[in-house]
Backbone as JSON Lines, residues from 0, in Angstrom:
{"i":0,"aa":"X","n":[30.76,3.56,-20.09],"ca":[29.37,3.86,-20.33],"c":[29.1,5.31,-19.96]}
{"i":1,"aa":"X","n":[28.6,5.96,-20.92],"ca":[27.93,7.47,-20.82],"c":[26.85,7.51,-20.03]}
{"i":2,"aa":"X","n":[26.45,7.85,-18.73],"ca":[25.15,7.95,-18.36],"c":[24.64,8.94,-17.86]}
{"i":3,"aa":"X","n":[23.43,9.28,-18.25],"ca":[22.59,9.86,-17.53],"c":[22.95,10.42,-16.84]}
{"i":4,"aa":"X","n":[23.33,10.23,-15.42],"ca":[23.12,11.18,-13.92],"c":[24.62,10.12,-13.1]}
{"i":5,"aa":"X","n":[26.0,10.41,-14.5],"ca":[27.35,10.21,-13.97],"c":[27.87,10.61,-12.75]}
{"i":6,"aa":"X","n":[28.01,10.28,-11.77],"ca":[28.89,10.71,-10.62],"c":[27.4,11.24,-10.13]}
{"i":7,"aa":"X","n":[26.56,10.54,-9.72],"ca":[25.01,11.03,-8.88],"c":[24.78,9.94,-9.04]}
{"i":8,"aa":"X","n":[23.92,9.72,-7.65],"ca":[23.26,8.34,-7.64],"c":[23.9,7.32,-6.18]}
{"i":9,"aa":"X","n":[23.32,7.03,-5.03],"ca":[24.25,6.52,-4.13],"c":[24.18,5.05,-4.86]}
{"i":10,"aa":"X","n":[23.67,4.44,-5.4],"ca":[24.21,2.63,-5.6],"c":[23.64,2.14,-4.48]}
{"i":11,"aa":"X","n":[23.68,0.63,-4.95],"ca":[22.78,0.2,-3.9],"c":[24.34,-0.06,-2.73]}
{"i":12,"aa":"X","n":[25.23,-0.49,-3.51],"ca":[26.19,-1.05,-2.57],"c":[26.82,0.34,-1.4]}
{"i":13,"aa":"X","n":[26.48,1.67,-1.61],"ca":[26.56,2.51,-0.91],"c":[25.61,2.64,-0.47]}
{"i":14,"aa":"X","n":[24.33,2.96,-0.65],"ca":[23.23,3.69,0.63],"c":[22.95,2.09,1.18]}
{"i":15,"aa":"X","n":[22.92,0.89,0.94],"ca":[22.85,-0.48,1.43],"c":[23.82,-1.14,1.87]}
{"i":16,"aa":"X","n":[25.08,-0.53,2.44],"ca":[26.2,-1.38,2.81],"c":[26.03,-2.35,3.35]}
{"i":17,"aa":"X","n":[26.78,-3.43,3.29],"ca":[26.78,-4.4,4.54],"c":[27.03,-3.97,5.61]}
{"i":18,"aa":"X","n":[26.45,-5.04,7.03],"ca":[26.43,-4.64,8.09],"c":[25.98,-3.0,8.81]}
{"i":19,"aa":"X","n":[24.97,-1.77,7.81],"ca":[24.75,-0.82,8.4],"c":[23.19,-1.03,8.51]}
{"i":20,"aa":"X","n":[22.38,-0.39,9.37],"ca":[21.11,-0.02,8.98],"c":[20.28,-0.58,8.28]}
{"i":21,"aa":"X","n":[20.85,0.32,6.97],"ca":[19.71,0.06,5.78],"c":[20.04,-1.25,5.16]}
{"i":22,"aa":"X","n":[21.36,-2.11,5.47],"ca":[21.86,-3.18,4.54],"c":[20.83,-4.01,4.13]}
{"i":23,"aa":"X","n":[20.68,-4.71,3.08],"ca":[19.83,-5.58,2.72],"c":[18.86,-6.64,3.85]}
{"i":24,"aa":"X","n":[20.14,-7.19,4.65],"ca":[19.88,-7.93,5.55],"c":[18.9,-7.51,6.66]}
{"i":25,"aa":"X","n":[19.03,-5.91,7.02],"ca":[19.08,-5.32,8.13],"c":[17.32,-5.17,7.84]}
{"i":26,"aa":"X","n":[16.99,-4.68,6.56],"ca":[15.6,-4.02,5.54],"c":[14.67,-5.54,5.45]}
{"i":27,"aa":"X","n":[15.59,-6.27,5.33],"ca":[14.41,-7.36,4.79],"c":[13.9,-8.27,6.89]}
{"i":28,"aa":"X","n":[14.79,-8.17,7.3],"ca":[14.64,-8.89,8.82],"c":[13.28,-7.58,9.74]}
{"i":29,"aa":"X","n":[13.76,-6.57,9.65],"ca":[12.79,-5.52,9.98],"c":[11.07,-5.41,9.18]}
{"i":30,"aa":"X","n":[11.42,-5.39,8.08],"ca":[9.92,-5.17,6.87],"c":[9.32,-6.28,6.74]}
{"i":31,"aa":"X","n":[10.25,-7.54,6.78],"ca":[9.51,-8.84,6.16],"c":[10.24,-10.0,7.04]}
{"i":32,"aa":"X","n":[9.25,-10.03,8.31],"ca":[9.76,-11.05,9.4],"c":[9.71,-12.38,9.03]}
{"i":33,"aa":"X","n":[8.65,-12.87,7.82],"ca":[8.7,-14.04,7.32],"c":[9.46,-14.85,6.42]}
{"i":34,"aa":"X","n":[10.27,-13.84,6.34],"ca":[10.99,-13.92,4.88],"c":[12.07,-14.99,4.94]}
{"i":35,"aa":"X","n":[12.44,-16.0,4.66],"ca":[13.85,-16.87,4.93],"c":[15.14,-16.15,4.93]}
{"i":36,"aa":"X","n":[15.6,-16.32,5.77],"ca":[16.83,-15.32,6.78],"c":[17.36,-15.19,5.0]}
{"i":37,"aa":"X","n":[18.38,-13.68,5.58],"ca":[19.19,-13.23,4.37],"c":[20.76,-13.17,4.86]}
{"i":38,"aa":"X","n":[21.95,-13.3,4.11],"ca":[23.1,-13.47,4.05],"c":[23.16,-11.67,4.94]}
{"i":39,"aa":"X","n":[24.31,-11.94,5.17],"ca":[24.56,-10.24,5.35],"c":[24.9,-9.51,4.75]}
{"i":40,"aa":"X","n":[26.02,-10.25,4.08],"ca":[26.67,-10.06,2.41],"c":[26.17,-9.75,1.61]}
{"i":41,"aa":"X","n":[24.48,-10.04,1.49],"ca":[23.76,-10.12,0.43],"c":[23.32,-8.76,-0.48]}
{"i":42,"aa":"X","n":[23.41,-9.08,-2.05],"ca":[23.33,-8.05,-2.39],"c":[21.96,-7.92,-3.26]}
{"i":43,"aa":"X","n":[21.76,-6.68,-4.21],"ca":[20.61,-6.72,-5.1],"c":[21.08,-8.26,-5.55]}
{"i":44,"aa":"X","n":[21.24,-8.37,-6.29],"ca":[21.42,-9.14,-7.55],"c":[21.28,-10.87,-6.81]}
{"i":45,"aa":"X","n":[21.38,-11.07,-5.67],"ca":[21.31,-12.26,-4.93],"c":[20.01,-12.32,-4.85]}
{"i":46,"aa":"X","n":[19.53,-10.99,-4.6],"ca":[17.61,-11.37,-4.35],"c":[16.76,-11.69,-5.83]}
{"i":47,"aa":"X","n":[18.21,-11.72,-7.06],"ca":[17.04,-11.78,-8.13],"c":[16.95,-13.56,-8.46]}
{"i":48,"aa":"X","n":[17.44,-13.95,-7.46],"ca":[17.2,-15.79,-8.18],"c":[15.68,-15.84,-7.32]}
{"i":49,"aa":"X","n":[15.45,-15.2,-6.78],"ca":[13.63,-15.3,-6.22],"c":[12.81,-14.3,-7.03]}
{"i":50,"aa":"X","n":[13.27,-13.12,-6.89],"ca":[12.44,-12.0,-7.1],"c":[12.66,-11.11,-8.44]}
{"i":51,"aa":"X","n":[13.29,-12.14,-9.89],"ca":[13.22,-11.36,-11.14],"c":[12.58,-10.72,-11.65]}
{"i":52,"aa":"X","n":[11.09,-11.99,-11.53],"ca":[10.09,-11.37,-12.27],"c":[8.8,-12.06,-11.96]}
{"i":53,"aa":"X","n":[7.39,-12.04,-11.85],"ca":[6.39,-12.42,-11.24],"c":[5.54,-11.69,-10.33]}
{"i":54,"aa":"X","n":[4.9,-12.02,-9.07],"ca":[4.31,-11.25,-8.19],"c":[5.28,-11.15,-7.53]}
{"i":55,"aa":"X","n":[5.97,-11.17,-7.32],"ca":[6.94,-11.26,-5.99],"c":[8.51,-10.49,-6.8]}
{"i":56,"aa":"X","n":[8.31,-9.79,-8.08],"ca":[9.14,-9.17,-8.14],"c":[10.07,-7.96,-7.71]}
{"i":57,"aa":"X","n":[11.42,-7.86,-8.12],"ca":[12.2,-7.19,-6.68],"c":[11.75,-5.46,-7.42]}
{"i":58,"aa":"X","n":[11.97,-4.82,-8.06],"ca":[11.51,-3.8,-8.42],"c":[10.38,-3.03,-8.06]}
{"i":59,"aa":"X","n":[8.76,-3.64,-7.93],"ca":[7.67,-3.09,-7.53],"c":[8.03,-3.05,-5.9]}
{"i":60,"aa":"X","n":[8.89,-4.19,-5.2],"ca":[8.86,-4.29,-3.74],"c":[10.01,-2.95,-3.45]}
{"i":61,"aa":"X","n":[10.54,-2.83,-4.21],"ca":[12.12,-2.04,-3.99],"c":[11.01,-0.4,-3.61]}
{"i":62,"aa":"X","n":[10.64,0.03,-5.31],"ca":[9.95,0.99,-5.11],"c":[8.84,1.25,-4.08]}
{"i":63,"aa":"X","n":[8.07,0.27,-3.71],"ca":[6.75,0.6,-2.99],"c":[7.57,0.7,-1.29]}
{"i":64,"aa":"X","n":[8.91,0.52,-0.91],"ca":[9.44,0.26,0.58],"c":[10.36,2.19,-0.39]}
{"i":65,"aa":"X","n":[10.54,2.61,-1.13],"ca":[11.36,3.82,-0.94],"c":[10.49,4.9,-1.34]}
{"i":66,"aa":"X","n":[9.39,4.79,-1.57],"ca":[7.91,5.87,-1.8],"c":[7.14,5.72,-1.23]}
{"i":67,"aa":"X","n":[7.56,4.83,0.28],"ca":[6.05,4.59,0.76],"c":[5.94,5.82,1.49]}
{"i":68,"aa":"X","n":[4.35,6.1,2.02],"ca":[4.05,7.09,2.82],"c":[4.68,7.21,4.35]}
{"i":69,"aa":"X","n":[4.36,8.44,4.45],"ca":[4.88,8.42,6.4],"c":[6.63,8.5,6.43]}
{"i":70,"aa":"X","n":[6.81,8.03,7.8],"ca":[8.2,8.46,8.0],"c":[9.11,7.47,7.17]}
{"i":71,"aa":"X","n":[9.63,8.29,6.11],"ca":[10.61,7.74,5.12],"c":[11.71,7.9,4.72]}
{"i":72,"aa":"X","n":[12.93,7.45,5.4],"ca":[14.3,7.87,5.07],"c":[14.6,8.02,3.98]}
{"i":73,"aa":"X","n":[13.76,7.42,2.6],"ca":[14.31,8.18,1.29],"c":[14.06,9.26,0.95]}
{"i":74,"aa":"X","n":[12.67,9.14,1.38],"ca":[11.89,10.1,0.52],"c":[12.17,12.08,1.91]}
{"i":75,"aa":"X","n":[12.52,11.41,2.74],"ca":[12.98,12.2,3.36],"c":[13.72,13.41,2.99]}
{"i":76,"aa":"X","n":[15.16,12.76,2.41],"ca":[15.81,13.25,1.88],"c":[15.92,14.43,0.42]}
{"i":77,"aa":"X","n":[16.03,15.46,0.4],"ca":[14.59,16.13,-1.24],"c":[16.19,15.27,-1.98]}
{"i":78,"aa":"X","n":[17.31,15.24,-2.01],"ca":[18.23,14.9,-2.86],"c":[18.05,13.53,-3.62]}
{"i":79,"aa":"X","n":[16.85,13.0,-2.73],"ca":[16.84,11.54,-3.66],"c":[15.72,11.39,-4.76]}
{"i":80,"aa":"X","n":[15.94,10.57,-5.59],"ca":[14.85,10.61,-6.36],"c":[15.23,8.94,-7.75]}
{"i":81,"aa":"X","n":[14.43,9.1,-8.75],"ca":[14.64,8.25,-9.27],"c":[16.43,7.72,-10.03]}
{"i":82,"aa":"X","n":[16.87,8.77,-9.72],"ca":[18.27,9.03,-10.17],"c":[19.37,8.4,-9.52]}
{"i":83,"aa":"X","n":[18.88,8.18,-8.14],"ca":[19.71,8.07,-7.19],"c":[19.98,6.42,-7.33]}
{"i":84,"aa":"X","n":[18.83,5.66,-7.76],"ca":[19.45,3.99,-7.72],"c":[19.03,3.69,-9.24]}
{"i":85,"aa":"X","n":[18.67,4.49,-10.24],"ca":[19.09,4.33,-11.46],"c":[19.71,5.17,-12.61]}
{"i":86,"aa":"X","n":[20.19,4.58,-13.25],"ca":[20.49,5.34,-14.4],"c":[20.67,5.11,-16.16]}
{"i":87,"aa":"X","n":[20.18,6.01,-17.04],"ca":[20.63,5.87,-18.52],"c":[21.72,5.89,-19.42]}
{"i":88,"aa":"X","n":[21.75,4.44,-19.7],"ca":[22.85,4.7,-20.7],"c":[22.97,5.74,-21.95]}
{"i":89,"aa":"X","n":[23.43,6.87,-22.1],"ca":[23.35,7.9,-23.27],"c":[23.14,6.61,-24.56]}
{"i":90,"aa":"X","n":[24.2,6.11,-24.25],"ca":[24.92,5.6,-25.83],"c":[23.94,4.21,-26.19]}
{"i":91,"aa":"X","n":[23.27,3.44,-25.03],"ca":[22.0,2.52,-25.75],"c":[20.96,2.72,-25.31]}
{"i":92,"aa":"X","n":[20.81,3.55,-24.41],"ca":[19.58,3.98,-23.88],"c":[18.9,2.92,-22.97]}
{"i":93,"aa":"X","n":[19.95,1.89,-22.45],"ca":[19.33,0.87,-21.51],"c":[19.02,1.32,-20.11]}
{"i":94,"aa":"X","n":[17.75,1.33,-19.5],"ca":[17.96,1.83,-18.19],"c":[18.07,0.81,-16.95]}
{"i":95,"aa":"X","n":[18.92,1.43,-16.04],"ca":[18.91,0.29,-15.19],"c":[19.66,0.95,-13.48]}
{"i":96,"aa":"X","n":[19.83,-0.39,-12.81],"ca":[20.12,-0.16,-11.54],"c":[21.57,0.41,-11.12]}
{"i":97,"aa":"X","n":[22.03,1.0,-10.28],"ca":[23.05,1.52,-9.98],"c":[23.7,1.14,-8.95]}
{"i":98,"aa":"X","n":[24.86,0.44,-9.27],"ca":[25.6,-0.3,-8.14],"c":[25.89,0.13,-7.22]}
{"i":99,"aa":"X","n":[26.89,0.69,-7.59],"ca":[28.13,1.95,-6.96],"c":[28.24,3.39,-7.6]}
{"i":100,"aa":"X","n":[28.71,4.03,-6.63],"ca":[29.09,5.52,-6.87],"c":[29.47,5.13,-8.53]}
């Protein structure tokens, strides 16, 4: 696949490793104490059998926790931006999430 912003972009499975910090597990136990415990393992794509599509979809929650105001480790960073956890396919023009490097 031709994309967009090739070799740019950390993926979720890099800036979200397991067991660091920011890991899925680590983001959702800190932000959302109510939330039914998460795997540690757990990745995007595990949170989409809840959060595909509806009010409670994972996309508006993803964005509104990496643009929120105040002290923000993404937005921190000037290198990050919409590029960094997505990208365009040249060749169908599908846009979407970014795994890995």
């Amino acid at each position: 696949m031709a994309a967009a912003n090739e070799g740019k972009g950390c993926g979720t499975a890099n800036c979200h490793a397991v067991g660091d910090k920011w890991s899925l597990a680590a983001e959702v136990e800190v932000n959302y104490p109510n939330h039914p415990p998460v795997n540690a393992d757990s990745l995007y794509e595990d949170c989409l059998r809840c959060h595909k599509t509806g009010k409670l979809a994972f996309g508006p929650i993803l964005h509104k926790g990496h643009y929120k105001e105040g002290d923000n480790h993404f937005t921190s960073n000037p290198d990050n931006n919409c590029q960094s956890c997505h990208q365009i396919d040249l060749t169908t023009g599908v846009f979407g999430v970014v795994y890995a490097k």
